[in-house]
Structures are given as structure tokens and as C-alpha cells.
C-alpha positions, 0 to 999 in steps of 0.5 A: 500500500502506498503512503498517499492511498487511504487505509483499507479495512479488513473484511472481519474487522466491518462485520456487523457480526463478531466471529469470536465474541458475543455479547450476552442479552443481559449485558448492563453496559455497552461501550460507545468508545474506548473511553466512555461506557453507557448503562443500558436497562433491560426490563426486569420481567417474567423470563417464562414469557416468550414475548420477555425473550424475543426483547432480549433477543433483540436487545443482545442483537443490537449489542452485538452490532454495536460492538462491532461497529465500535470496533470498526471506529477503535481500529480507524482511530489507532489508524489516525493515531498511526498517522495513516489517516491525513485526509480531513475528509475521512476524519469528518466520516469517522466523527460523523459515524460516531455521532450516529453510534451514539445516536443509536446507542440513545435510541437503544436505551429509549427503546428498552425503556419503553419495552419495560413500560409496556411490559409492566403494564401488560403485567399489571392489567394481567394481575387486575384481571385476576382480580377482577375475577376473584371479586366477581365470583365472591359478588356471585356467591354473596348475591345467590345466599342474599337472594336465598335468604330474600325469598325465604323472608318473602315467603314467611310475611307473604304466607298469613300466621293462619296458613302457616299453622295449617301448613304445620298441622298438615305435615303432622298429620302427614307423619303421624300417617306415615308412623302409623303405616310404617307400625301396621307394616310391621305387624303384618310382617313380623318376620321383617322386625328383626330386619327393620330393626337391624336398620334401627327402624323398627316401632320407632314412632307412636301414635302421638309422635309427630 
């Protein structure tokens, strides 16, 4: 190469891609230069979700290229400090790709920002839907035993204090029937006494038992 031709770059040295080092998707920090470093937050969320994933995937993505491209600036500033750059058109390239990187890195962490937010929110509407539904079914619950308890008190001031005592002595008569049946079925077939009583039914009820 002659002293007067620009630097060429080798290929690996331009690829957005390192071959050698990867950069994880939970890097903190990514480098701008050689002599300043920029915090990157990445959102604190569910590692279960597949959306949280693909964000990180993306976020360790963009690590990647921004690496390389800084490495791409690193070896044209040591060419500058070697004295092989000299024309000031290529020194204001060189300034101009940096204000880029660093506009992208900007970009970077706004972006990352902004995925954390939607991603709690998205989290927080999950959790008030939830909530949502448990105060439902207890409003579901409450309503059906005040509904209950509703027409059971309709019932009772509905129904006269006249009917009510008629109602009563129906369903006595109506056991008394039933006592008295159960006693002749049991005198008929006396053979069938020790088998009523082995199931403690037997003469169980009088003629007076209500």
C-alpha cells in the first residue's frame, strides 16, 4: 500500500457480526468508545414469557452490532493515531459515524425503556384481571345466599300466621300417617322386625309422635 492511498479495512474487522465474541442479552453496559461506557436497562420481567425473550433477543442483537461497529471506529482511530489517516475528509466520516453510534446507542436505551413500560403494564392489567375475577365470583356467591335468604323472608310475611299453622298441622298429620303405616307394616310382617330393626327402624314412632 502506498503512503498517499487511504487505509483499507479488513473484511472481519466491518462485520456487523463478531466471529469470536458475543455479547450476552443481559449485558448492563455497552461501550460507545474506548473511553466512555453507557448503562443500558433491560426490563426486569417474567423470563417464562416468550414475548420477555424475543426483547432480549433483540436487545443482545443490537449489542452485538454495536460492538462491532465500535470496533470498526477503535481500529480507524489507532489508524489516525498511526498517522495513516491525513485526509480531513475521512476524519469528518469517522466523527460523523460516531455521532450516529451514539445516536443509536440513545435510541437503544429509549427503546428498552419503553419495552419495560409496556411490559409492566401488560403485567399489571394481567394481575387486575385476576382480580377482577376473584371479586366477581365472591359478588356471585354473596348475591345467590342474599337472594336465598330474600325469598325465604318473602315467603314467611307473604304466607298469613293462619296458613302457616295449617301448613304445620298438615305435615303432622302427614307423619303421624306415615308412623302409623310404617307400625301396621310391621305387624303384618313380623318376620321383617328383626330386619327393620337391624336398620334401627323398627316401632320407632307412636301414635302421638309427630
Amino acid at each position: 500500500m502506498q503512503s498517499g492511498d487511504p487505509p483499507t479495512l479488513d473484511s472481519s474487522a466491518t462485520s456487523l457480526t463478531s466471529p469470536t465474541t458475543r455479547s450476552s442479552p443481559l449485558s448492563r453496559k455497552t461501550s460507545v468508545s474506548s473511553q466512555t461506557e453507557t448503562d443500558i436497562p433491560i426490563a426486569q420481567t417474567n423470563p417464562a414469557s416468550d414475548s420477555v425473550l424475543e426483547v432480549q433477543h433483540s436487545v443482545g442483537m443490537m449489542h452485538e452490532s454495536l460492538n462491532a461497529l465500535e470496533q470498526i471506529l477503535q481500529n480507524l482511530a489507532e489508524g489516525q493515531n498511526s498517522g495513516l489517516l491525513a485526509d480531513n475528509g475521512q476524519l469528518n466520516e469517522i466523527e460523523e459515524i460516531h455521532k450516529d453510534l451514539t445516536a443509536i446507542q440513545k435510541n437503544q436505551v429509549d427503546g428498552t425503556e419503553e419495552i419495560e413500560l409496556l411490559m409492566k403494564n401488560f403485567l399489571d392489567q394481567k394481575a387486575v384481571e385476576k382480580i377482577e375475577e376473584q371479586v366477581n365470583q365472591e359478588i356471585q356467591r354473596d348475591m345467590d345466599k342474599l337472594v336465598k335468604e330474600e325469598v325465604q323472608a318473602y315467603l314467611q310475611s307473604a304466607i298469613s300466621s293462619e296458613l302457616q299453622e295449617e301448613l304445620l298441622q298438615r305435615k303432622k298429620e302427614l307423619d303421624e300417617a306415615h308412623c302409623e303405616l310404617h307400625n301396621s307394616y310391621v305387624k303384618v310382617y313380623p318376620e321383617s322386625s328383626n330386619i327393620l330393626e337391624g336398620a334401627h327402624v323398627g316401632f320407632l314412632c307412636g301414635p302421638n309422635v309427630v
